[in-house]
C-alpha positions as CSV (number, residue, x, y, z in Angstrom):
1,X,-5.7,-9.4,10.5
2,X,-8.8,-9.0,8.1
3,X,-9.1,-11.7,5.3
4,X,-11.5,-9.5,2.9
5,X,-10.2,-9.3,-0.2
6,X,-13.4,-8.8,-1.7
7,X,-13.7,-7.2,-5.1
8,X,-14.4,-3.2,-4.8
9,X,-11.1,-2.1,-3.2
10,X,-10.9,0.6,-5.3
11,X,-13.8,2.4,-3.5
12,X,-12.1,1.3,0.2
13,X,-9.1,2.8,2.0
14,X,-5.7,2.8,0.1
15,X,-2.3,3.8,1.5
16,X,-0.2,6.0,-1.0
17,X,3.7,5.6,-0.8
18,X,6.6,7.2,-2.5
19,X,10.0,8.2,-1.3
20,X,12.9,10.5,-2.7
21,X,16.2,9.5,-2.6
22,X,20.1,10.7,-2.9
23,X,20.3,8.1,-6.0
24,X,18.6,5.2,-7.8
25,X,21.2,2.8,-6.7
26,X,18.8,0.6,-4.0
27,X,22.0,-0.8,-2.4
28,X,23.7,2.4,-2.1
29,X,21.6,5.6,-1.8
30,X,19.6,6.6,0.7
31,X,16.1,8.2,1.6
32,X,15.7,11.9,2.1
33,X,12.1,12.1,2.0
34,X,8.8,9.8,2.2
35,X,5.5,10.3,1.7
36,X,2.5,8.1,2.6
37,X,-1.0,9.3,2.0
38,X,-4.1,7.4,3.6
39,X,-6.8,7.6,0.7
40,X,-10.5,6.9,1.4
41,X,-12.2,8.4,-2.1
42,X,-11.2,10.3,-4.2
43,X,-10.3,14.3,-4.0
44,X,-7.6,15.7,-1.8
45,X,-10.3,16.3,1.2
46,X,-9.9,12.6,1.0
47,X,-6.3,12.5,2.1
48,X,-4.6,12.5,4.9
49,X,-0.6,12.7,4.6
50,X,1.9,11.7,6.3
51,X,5.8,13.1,5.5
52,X,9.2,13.1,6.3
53,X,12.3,14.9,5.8
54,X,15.2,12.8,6.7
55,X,19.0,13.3,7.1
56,X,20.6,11.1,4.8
57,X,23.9,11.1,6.6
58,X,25.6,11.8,3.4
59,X,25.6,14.6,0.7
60,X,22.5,15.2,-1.6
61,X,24.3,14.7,-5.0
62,X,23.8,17.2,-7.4
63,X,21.4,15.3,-10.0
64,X,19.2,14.2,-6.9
65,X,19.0,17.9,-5.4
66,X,17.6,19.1,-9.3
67,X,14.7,16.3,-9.1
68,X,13.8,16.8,-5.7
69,X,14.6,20.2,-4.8
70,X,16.2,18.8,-1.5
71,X,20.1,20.1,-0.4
72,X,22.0,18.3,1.9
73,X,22.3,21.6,4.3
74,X,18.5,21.6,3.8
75,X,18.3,17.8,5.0
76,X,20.9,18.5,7.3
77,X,19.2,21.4,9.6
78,X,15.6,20.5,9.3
79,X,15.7,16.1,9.0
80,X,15.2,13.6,11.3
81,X,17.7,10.8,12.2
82,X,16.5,7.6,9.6
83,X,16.0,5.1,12.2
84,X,13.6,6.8,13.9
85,X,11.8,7.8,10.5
86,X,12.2,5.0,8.8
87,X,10.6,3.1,11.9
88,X,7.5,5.1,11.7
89,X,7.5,4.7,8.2
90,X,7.4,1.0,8.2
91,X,5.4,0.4,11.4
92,X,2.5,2.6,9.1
93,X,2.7,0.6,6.2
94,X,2.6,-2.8,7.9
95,X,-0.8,-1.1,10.2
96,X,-2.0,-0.8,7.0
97,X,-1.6,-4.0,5.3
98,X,-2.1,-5.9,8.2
99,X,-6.0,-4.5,7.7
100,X,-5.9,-5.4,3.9
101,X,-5.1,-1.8,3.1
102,X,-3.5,-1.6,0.0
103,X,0.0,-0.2,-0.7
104,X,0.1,2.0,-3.8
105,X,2.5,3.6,-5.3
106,X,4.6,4.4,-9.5
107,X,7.4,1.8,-9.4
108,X,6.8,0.7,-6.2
109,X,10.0,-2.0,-6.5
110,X,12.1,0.9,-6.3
111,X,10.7,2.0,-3.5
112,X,10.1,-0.9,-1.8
113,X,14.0,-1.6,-2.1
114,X,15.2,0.8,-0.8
115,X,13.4,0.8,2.0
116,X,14.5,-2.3,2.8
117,X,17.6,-2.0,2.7
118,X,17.7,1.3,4.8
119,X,16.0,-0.6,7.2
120,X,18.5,-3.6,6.9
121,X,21.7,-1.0,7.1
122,X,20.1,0.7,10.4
123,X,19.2,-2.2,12.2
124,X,15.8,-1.9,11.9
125,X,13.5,-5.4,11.6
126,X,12.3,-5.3,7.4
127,X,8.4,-5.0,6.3
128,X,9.1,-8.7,5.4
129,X,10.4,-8.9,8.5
130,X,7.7,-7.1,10.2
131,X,4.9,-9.1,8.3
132,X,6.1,-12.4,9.0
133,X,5.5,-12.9,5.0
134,X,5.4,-11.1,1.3
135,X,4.9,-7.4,1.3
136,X,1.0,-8.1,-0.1
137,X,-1.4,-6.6,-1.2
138,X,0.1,-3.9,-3.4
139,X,-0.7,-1.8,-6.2
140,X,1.2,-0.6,-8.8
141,X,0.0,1.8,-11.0
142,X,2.9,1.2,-13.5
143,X,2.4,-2.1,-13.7
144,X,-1.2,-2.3,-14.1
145,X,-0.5,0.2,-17.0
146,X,1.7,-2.4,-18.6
147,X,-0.4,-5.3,-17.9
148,X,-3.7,-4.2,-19.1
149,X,-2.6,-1.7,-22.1
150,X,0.3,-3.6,-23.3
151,X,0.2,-2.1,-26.3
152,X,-0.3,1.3,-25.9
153,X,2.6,3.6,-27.8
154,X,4.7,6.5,-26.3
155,X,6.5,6.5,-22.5
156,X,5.1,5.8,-19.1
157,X,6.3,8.2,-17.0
158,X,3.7,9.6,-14.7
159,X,3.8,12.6,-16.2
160,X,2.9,11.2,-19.4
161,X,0.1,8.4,-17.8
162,X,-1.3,11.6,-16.2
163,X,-1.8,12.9,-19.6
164,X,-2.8,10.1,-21.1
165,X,-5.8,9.9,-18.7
166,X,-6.3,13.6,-18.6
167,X,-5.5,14.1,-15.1
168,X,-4.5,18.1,-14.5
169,X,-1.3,18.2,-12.8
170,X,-2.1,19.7,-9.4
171,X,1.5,19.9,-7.7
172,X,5.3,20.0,-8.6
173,X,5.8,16.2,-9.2
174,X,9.5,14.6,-7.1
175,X,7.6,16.1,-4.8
176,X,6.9,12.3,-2.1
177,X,3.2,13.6,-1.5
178,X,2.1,15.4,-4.9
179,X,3.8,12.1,-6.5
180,X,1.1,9.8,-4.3
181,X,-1.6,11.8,-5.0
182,X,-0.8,11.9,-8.4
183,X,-0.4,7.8,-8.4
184,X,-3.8,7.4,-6.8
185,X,-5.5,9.4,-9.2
186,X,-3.9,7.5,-12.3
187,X,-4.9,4.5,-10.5
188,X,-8.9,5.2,-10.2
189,X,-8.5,6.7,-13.7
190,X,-7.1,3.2,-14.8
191,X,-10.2,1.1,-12.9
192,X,-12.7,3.6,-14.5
193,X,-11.4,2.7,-17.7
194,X,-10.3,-1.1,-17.2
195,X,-13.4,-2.0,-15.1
196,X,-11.8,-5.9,-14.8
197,X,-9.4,-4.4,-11.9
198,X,-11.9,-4.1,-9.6
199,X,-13.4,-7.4,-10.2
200,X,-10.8,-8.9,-9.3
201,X,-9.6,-9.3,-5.0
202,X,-6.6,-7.4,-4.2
203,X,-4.7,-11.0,-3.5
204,X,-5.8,-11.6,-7.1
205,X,-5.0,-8.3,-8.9
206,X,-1.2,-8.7,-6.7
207,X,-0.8,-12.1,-8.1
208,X,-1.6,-10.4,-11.4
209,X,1.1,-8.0,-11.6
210,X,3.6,-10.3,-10.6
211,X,3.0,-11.8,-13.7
212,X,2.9,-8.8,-15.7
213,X,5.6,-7.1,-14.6
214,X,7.9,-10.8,-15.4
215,X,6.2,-10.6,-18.8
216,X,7.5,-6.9,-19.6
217,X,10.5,-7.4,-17.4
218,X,11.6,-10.9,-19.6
219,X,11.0,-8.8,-23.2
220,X,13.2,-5.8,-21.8
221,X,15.4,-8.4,-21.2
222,X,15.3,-10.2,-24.5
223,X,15.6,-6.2,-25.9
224,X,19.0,-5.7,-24.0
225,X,20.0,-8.5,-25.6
226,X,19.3,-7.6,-28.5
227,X,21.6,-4.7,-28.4
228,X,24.5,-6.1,-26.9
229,X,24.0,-5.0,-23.6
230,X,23.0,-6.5,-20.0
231,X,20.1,-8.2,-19.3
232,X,19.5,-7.0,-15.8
233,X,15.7,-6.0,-15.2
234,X,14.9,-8.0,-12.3
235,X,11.8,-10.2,-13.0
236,X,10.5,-10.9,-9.5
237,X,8.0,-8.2,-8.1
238,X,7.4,-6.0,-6.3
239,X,10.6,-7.0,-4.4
């Protein structure tokens, strides 16, 4: 395993990662599709995806079918059994970070969840598992949006942080691989304009957002509270 963590990562490989789902219940739903997207600069002709359409085992609810477009007979006829997605999945993303490859991705403790627990429900050995440690380094472009413009008014959607940073829209987004490509380009768009990312090492900027996502998830938190209802924003990240 390579131990540079030297400041510039966001000119060196980064692996893109986003998956659609039958729900946003981590414990409960399951993956229909993943994406992961091996970025070495920036532009498309700098990709190279990887995707997969999986059978769920169980029907594509309604709600999840109008976000991603996916239907269970679709899923059904044309997916591959989880285990053996899911597998390549995870043996791709630990290649990566073994070589100090970043994980990127919009929410990644969504994402990250789930996976895990797929993997967990099929038998499968975890990431952590996998790793023999935390899931590091990762990038989260949500995250970093929260940490280092705390302030800034209006939602965070990516939708709206693609607007923000004048990105053109150049896919249908719940789409696994427009939704990568989309995250990487709000994430160079955030270094260009927040130059103190990329002066800090990856183990550094991970470290980072830990602390900026407890700091955003404790005031949602204190917020719930506030209005009567449950506190229950998890404060540990990105798992």
């Amino acid at each position: 395993m390579t131990t540079d963590t030297a400041t510039g990562w966001i000119d060196r490989p980064m692996l893109g990662f986003d998956t659609e789902t039958t729900g946003t219940n981590v414990e409960k739903d399951r993956i229909v599709t993943v994406a992961l997207v091996h970025s070495v600069g920036p532009g498309r002709e700098n990709e190279t995806v990887a995707t997969w359409l999986i059978d769920p085992g169980v029907e594509i609810p309604e709600p999840a079918q109008r976000v991603h477009g996916i239907s269970t007979e679709h899923a059904r006829t044309h997916g591959m059994q989880p285990a053996e997605a899911l597998d390549e999945v995870a043996s791709m993303i630990v290649e990566a970070l073994g070589k100090d490859v970043p994980l990127v991705a919009f929410n990644i403790g969504f994402d990250l969840a789930i996976l895990e627990n797929e993997l967990t429900r099929l038998g499968l050995p975890t990431l952590v598992d996998r790793l023999g440690h935390d899931i590091t380094p990762v990038i989260d472009a949500l995250v970093v949006d929260r940490g280092v413009d705390r302030y800034r008014k209006g939602k965070r959607t990516l939708t709206d942080m693609l607007a923000h940073y004048g990105i053109e829209q150049d896919g249908r987004l719940h789409t696994a691989d427009v939704d990568v490509s989309a995250t990487l380009d709000v994430l160079r768009a955030q270094a260009r304009k927040f130059p103190q990312l990329t002066e800090s090492s990856l183990q550094d900027l991970h470290r980072e957002q830990v602390g900026w996502h407890r700091r955003w998830a404790e005031g949602m938190n204190d917020w719930l509270k506030g209005k009567g209802r449950t506190p229950d924003v998890q404060l540990s990240w990105p798992l």
